[in-house]
N, C-alpha and C positions, 0 to 999 in steps of 0.2 A: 504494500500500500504506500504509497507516494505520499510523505509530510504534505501537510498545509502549511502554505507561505503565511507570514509570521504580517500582525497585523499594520507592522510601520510600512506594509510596501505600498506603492503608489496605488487608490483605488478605479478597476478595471472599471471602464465604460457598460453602459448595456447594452443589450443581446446587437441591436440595429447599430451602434459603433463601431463592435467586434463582426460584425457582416460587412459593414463600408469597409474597414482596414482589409477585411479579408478578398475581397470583390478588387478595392484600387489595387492589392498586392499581383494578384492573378492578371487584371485587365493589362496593366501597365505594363508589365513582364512580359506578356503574352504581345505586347502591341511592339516591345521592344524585340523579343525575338522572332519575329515575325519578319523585320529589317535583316535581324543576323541570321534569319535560316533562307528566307528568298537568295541571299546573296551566295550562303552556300550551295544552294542545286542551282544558283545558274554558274558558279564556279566546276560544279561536275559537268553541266550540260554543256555552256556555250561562251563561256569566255574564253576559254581555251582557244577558239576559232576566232572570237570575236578582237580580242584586246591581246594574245598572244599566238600568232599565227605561226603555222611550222610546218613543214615538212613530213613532222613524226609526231601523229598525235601521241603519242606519248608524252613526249615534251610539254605540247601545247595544256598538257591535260597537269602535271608535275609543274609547271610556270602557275596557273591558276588556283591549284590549291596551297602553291608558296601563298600568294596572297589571301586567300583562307587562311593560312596561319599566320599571319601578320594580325588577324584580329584578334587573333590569342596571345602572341607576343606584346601587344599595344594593354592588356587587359591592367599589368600591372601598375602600368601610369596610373592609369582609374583609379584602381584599389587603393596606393598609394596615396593620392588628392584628394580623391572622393570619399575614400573612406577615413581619411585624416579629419574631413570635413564634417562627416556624418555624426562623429563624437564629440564637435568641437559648437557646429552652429546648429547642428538637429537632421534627422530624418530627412523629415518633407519637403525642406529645401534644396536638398543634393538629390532627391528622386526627381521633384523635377526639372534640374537641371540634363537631369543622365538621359530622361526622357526625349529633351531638346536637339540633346547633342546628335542622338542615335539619328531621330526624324531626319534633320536635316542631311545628314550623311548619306541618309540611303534614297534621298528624295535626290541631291545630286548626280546621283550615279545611275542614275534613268534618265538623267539629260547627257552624260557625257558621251562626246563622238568617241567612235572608235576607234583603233589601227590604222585598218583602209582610209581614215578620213584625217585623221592628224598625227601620225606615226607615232613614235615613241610618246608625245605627251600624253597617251590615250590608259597606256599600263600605268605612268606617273602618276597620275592623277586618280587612279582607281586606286594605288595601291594604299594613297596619302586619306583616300575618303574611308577603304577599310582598318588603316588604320584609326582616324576619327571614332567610326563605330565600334570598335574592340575599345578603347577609352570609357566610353559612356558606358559598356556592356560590365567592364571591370567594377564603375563605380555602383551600377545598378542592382547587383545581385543581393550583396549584404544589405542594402538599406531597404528592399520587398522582402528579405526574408522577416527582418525586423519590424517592419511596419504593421504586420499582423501578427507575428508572435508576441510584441511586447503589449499589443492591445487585448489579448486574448489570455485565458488561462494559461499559467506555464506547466499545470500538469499535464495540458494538455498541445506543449508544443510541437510537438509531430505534427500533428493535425494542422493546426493553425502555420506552423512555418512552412508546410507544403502548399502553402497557397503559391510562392513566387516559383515553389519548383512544376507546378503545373503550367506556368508561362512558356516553357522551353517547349515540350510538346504542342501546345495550343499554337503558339507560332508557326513551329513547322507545319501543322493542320495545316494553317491557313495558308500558310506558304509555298505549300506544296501542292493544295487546293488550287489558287491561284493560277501557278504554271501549268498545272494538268490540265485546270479549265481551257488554258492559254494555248496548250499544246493542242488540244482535241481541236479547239475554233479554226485555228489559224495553220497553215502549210507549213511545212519546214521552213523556207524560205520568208513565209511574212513574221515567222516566230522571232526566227535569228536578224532581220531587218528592222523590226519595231515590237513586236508582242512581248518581247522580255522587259523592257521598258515598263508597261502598263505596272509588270507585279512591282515597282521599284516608287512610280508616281503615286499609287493606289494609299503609300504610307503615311504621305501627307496629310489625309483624311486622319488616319489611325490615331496621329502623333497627337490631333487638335481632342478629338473621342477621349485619349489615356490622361491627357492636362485637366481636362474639365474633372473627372474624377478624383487626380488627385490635388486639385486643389481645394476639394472640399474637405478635405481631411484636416483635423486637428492633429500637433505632435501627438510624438507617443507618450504613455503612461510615464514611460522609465524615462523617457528622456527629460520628461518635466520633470519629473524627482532630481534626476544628478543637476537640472538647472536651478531647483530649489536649495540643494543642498550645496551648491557652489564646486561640485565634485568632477567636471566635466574636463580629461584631459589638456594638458599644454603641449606634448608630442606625443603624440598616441602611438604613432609609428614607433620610436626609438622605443614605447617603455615594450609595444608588445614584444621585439627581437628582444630584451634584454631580460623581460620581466615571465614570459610567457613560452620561452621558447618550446618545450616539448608539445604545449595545445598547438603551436601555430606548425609545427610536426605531422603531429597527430591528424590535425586537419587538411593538411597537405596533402599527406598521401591518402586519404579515405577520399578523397576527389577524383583519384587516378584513374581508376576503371571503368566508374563510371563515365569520367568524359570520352573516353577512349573506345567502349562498349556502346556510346550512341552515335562517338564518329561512326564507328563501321556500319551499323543499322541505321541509319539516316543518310548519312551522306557518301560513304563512299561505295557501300551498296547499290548506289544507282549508277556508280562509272561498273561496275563488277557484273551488274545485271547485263548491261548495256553492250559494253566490250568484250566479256567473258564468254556469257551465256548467251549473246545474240536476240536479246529480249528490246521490245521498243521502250521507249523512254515511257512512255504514258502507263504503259504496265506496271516500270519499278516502282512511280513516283506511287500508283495504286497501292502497292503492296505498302509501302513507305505512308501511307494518308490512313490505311486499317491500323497500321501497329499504330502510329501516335494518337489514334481517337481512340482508343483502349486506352492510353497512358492517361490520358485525362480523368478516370475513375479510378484507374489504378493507383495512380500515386497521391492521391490526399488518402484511398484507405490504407496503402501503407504506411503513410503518414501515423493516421490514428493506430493503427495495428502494432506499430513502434512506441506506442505509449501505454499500453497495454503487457507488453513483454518488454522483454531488453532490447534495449534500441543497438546496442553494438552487434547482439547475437541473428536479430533478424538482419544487418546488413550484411556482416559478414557471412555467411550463408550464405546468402546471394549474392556478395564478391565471389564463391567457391563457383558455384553454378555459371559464374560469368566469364571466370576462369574453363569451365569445360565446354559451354554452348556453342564455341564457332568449329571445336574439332564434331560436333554432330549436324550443325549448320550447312556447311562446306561440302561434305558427301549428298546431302539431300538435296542439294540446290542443282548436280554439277549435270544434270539429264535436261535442264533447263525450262522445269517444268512452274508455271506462274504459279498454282495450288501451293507447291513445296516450298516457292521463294514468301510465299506468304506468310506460310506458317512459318516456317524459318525465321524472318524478321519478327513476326510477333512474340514469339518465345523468346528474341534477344530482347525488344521493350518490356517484354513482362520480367524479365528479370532487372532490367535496367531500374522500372519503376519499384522494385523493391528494393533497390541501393536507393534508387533518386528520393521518392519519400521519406525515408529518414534523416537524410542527407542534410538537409539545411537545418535540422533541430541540435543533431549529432554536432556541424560546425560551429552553431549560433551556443551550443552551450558549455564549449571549452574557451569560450570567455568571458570575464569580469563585464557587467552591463555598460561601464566606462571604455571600454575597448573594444568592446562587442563588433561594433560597423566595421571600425579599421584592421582587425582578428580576422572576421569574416571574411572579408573584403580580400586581404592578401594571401590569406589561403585558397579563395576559389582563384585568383587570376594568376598566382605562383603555378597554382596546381594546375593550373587551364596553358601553360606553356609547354610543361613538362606530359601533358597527357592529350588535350582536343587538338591542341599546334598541328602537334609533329604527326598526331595517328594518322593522316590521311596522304600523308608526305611517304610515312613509313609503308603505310597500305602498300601505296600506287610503287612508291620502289623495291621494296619485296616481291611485290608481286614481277612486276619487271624486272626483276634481276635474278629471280628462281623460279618462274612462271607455275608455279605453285603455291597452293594456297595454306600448307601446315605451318611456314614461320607466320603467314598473319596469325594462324590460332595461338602459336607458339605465344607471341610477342602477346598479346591478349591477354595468357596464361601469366603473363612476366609481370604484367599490372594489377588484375588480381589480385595477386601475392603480395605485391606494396600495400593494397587496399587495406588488406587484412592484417599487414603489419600495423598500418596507422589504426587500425580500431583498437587493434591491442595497445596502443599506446596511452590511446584517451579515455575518458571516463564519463561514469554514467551519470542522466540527469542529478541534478539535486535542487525543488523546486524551492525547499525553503529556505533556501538560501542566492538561488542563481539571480535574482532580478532585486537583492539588496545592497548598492552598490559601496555602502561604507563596513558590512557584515564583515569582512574580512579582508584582508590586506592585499594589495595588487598580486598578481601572480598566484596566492595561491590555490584558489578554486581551480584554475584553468592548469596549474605544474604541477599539483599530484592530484592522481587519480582515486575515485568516492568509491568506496566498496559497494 
């Protein structure tokens, strides 16, 4: 049975509060990645041809997801800033800024000419607007997981901090939506001429939709409290490296597999389907639109399902499974059959959403609520360099350079194991204490671990 939080903590909103925090956390996430997943499938599809032209798709296809990872590389400026900021001036403020940043970024890059039309500034410039969106995306994570976890029960943050992990999927939905629609209407020819553009402009709408929500929000609970109590860091960054280091560890690697685990089922699954298997694009993006409208129930009940059991036990478990599903994936896909690539992907999201669901509770509570944003913050965009970056870099050149698919399972299996390193690192909720932020001394809620 889970302590009840002691009565000095900030008092929670009612039920319709804790529904807006929970709704702005999901809508705004969802509207933000929605920007970073359109850019991902058209990075598999067609900028390869479009903005890095070649010879050897290969190439063209390995140039385009470098810039994919460039939004993962850029993440920890965000986290760094943004999450510096989030402890410093509050929540709501740095949401929607991150909001701003993403919109505009991805609302650019549907007007920019291409190759054919201004040579070289045409990559420059795409690769400067993804890096822009990997900044905003860094700062955005930690402050929607907080936004409804601090508004909400903490016994019950699983639940409630799976609202911003639901955004990842619901983006892709849409995003993937989007281009299939785009794909089905439109020729090869009018797609790769103008119809990738629409999913790029359509965000503008999105970006005006996700501000109006969160501007109606009031801060959060806890952040009024550390502003009441005069508690609110001076470098948040320095104390967490100096004060925190094994949670900011711990939360490192519990990020790894999972980012790693929905590159390959979301994005680079569609160069795999495409290339490999001789499947049309409209089919993968299909199979890829079933798995992540699943994930959308999926991951707020593992969410709550993590609050109920042990939250490092159900992840890790399904870091092990995550660890074994591409050596069973990989044989059942290779007959090139759409039924098997389906099921296939869904059984990689369903196990994803049982990492991803707990995921944001697990990171949000190996820190002190003074550090909470900026903790958060530089563990997903550290972790998102070392794990979302490179997997699609790794994919595409393993596969190319063993024309085989057991080192991707391989390499999968190799992160996994980190995953599971860092749960054992960290430790388990503790509600009657995690959201009081003078209860006990910097560092140590989040540097030793609660039986």
């Amino acid at each position: 049975m889970q302590p009840t939080a002691p009565s000095a903590a900030a008092p929670r909103p009612g039920g319709a509060g804790v529904r807006r925090a929970f709704v702005a956390s999901l809508t705004g996430t969802a509207l933000e990645w929605y920007d970073f997943a359109v850019y991902s499938a058209a990075a598999a599809l067609v900028f390869g041809d479009l903005f890095f032209p070649s010879n050897d798709p290969f190439t063209g296809t390995l140039l385009a997801f470098s810039t994919y990872a460039v939004g993962y590389v850029s993440r920890p400026l965000g986290g760094f800033v943004f999450g510096r900021l989030g402890d410093v001036i509050g929540r709501k403020k740095v949401l929607i800024a991150t909001l701003v940043l993403i919109g505009a970024a991805t609302l650019l890059i549907g007007l920019l000419p291409t190759y054919a039309t201004v040579g070289v500034a045409a990559p420059v410039a795409l690769v400067l607007l993804r890096f822009a969106q990997g900044v905003g995306v860094g700062g955005e994570w930690g402050g929607a997981v907080l936004l409804s976890s601090e508004f909400g029960d903490p016994r019950r943050r699983g639940f409630y901090a799976s609202a911003a992990q639901v955004g990842p999927p619901a983006g892709n939905l849409l995003a993937n939506g989007v281009l299939a629609g785009l794909g089905a209407a439109l020729t090869e020819e009018q797609f790769l001429s103008w119809g990738w553009r629409v999913a790029f402009l359509f965000s503008g709408l999105l970006v005006v939709f996700g501000l109006w929500i969160r501007a109606k929000l009031e801060e959060t609970p806890v952040f009024r409290e550390m502003e009441a109590a005069q508690n609110r860091p001076e470098a948040p960054v320095r104390e967490v490296f100096t004060t925190q280091p094994r949670a900011l560890t711990a939360a490192i690697l519990s990020r790894i597999a999972p980012d790693v685990l929905y590159a390959m089922f979301t994005v680079f699954v569609l160069t795999y389907a495409t290339d490999e298997l001789g499947m049309s694009r409209g089919s993968a993006l299909t199979a890829v639109l079933i798995g992540s409208s699943l994930q959308i129930v999926l991951i707020p009940l593992a969410g709550a399902l993590s609050d109920r059991v042990n939250r490092r036990l159900l992840y890790g478990g399904s870091a092990v499974a995550a660890g074994i599903w591409p050596f069973l994936f990989f044989p059942m896909v290779a007959d090139g059959s759409w039924a098997l690539l389906t099921l296939g992907v869904i059984g990689g999201l369903v196990i994803h959403s049982l990492m991803y669901g707990p995921q944001a509770a697990f990171v949000a509570e190996q820190f002190s609520p003074r550090l909470r944003y900026t903790g958060s913050s530089l563990a997903y965009t550290l972790a998102g360099v070392v794990g979302g970056a490179v997997a699609p870099l790794l994919f595409t050149t393993l596969l190319g350079t063993y024309h085989a698919w057991v080192p991707l399972a391989v390499y999968i299996a190799i992160t996994a194991a980190l995953t599971v390193t860092g749960l054992g690192l960290g430790r388990d909720p503790a509600p009657a204490r995690d959201e009081e932020p003078d209860l006990y001394p910097v560092g140590d809620a989040a540097s030793t671990p609660v039986p």
